[in-house]
C-alpha positions, 0 to 999 in steps of 0.5 A, a space after each residue: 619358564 624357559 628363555 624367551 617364552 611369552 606366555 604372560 603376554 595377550 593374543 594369539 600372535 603372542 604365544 611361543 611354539 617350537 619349530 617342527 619341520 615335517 609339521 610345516 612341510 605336511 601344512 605347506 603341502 596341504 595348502 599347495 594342494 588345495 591350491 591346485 583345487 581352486 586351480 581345477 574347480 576355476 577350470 571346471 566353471 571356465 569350462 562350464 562343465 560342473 554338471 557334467 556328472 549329474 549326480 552327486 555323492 555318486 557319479 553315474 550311479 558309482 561310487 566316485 572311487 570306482 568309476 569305470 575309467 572308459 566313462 572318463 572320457 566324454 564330455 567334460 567328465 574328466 575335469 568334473 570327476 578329477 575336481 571331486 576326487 582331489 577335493 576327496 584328497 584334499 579332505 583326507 589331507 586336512 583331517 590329519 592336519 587336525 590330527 597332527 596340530 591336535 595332538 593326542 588331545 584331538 583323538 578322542 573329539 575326533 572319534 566321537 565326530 567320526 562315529 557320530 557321522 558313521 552311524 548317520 551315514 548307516 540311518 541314511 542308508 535305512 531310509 531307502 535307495 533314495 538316500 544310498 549316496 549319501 548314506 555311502 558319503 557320509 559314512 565314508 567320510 566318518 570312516 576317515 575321521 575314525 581312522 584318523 583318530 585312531 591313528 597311535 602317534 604320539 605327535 605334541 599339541 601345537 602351540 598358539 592358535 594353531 589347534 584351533 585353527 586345524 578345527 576350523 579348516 577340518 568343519 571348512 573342508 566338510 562344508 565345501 564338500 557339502 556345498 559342491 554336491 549341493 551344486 549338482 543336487 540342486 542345479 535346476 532348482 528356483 527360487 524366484 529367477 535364481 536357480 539354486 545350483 548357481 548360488 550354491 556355486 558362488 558360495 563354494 566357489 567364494 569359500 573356497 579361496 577362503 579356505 586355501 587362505 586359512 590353509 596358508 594361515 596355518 602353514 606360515 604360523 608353522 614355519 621357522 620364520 614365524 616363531 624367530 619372528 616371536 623372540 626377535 619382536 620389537 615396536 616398530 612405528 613404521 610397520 604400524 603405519 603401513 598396515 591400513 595400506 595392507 588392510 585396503 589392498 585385502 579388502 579390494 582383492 576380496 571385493 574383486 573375487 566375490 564380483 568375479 565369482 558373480 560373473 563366472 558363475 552367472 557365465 558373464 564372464 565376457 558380458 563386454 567383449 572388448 578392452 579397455 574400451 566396452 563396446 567402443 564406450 568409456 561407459 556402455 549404454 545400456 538402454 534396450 535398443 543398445 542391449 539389442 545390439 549388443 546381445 546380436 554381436 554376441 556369438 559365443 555366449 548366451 544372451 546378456 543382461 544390462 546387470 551384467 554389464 553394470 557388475 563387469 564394469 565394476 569389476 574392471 573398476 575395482 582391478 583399477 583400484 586394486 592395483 593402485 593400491 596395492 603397489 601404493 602398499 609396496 610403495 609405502 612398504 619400501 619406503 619405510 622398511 626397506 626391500 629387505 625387510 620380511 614385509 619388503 620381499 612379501 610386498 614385492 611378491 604382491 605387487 608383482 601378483 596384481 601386476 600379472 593378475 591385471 594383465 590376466 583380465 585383460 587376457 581374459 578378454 582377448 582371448 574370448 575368456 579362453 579356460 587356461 587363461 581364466 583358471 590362471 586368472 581364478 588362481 592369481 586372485 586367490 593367491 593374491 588373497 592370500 599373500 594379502 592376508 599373510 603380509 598383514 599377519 606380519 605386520 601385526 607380528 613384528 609392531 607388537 612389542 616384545 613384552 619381556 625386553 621392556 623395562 619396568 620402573 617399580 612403582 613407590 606409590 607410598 614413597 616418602 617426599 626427601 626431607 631436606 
């Protein structure tokens, strides 16, 4: 066994790897990218253009990659059109970061999903022009998992967790797909008053932040950092008291994305128009004689529900206590581990996050929820997930004890009393 390995010790967080700079670099850009993905899906709900192409896999009855550019140019057809060609590059990108975190051991699974999804996509084609596009998609997709797999790399298997994390971003990357079209599909679509389309994009707009976070997951658990962290562990006390801090702040911040989510894609995003006050109240009252008036101020956006109301102020409540205690967190962070500290300079970067996402929301408001300023409020949250996540992946890694540099006393249970 080789010095320092760990492969006695439980957990994943346990397990040894060795560093490969172009493995961390290509995962690094993969979750930039799907960075920029949420950027432009946020931008495309601030908008309020998701159907500005109305068809889906096809756009405008084209193959999306062929769309003339001269049909790019009207309405919000840029913003929708370019959304689904990077989730196309952002697909492409993730199945061979399961290829690359796979190993040669990932060719032949991913062969046998590639054809399988090829050979589905030819028996939607069989079933008439009705199922043409989706036929296209889903064999255009089995074609990049095939060719993935067929790509002769001898690239190691990744140590840990980390093949299995690859799996789950490539089924999580297909689902989102899945979902977005969805989205169009069924956008006039009811289920009671709901209509599908919306709910359909709250979930893809809510995986998606998920999505971006596991694609930072794996690009920390890549780098050189992380694996100095897994010969350099130590007990540490003081890193164990601070992570229910961590855990509260994650917690806030995914609460305030699914409320936020919920009014991006209800368009109530300004239900209130005003701050800090709502409509001139600490606490708007919302009985029908006030929603008349409310809804007769209301020149920019459609008509608004007492619910609505209700889920912005909590909203605006939740910001509050997120903020309280994620700088509580780096508070405690400081205190107990220093600036210098690896959890020190992550909470440094989380506080000042929430700070600048604070402002955001307010800036939301002012601004008549303005698209730039919305999509930056969109990223900032999804940042903020993710920085949450990490910061408690790190505190996790340096309170397990380094199992080697334990001492252990040999245990004389049959061991004679000294006679005297």
């Amino acid at each position: 066994m080789e010095p320092g390995s760990r492969r006695g010790s439980p957990g994943f967080l346990l397990d040894p790897m060795k560093y490969s700079a172009s493995r961390f670099g290509f995962a690094a850009f993969t979750a930039l990218a799907t960075l920029g993905l949420v950027c432009m899906g946020g931008l495309v709900t601030s908008k309020g253009v998701g159907m500005a192409v109305p068809d889906w896999p096809t756009s405008f009855g084209y193959n999306m990659f062929a769309l003339p550019v001269a049909q790019w140019f009207h309405g919000g057809v840029f913003d929708e059109h370019t959304h689904r060609l990077w989730a196309s590059t952002v697909g492409l990108l993730v199945v061979l970061l399961t290829r690359w975190l796979g190993g040669q051991e990932s060719r032949r699974p991913l062969a046998l999903i590639g054809a399988a999804e090829v050979v589905g996509g030819l028996c939607l084609l069989l079933l008439g022009p009705d199922w043409k596009g989706a036929g296209h998609f889903l064999a255009g997709i089995g074609g990049v998992v095939l060719l993935s797999a067929a790509i002769w790399v001898r690239v190691p298997r990744a140590e840990g967790i980390l093949p299995q994390l690859g799996w789950a971003a490539f089924w999580l990357v297909q689902l989102q797909g899945l979902l977005g079209g969805l989205r169009v599909v069924l956008d006039k679509a009811l289920v009671g008053n709901v209509t599908l389309g919306m709910v359909f994009g709250m979930i893809h707009g809510c995986l998606g932040q998920m999505f971006f976070v596991l694609l930072g997951v794996i690009a920390l658990m890549c780098s050189r950092a992380w694996i100095a962290w897994s010969e350099e562990r130590q007990v540490s006390p003081e890193t164990s008291q601070v992570q229910p801090w961590l855990w509260a702040g994650a917690a806030l911040v995914v609460l305030q994305l699914l409320l936020g989510a919920g009014m991006r894609h209800q368009h109530a995003g300004l239900a209130i128009t005003d701050f800090p006050l709502a409509y001139g109240q600490i606490w708007p009252a919302t009985d029908p004689e006030s929603m008349l008036r409310y809804n007769q101020l209301r020149t920019h956006e459609s008509t608004v529900t007492d619910f609505q109301i209700h889920l912005q102020m909590v909203h605006r409540i939740g910001a509050v206590m997120a903020l309280v205690v994620i700088l509580t967190a780096a508070c405690q962070v400081w205190r107990r581990l220093g600036w210098d500290s690896p959890l020190g300079k992550g909470a440094a970067i989380w506080a000042g996050l929430v700070l600048m996402q604070f402002m955001l929301g307010m800036f939301t408001v002012w601004t008549n929820k303005a698209a730039d300023v919305a999509t930056a409020h969109v990223a900032g949250g999804a940042l903020l997930l993710l920085v949450g996540t990490l910061l408690i992946l790190i505190a996790r890694k340096l309170s397990v004890p380094s199992w080697t540099a334990i001492p252990v006393e040999p245990v004389r249970a049959f061991a004679r009393p000294a006679v005297h």
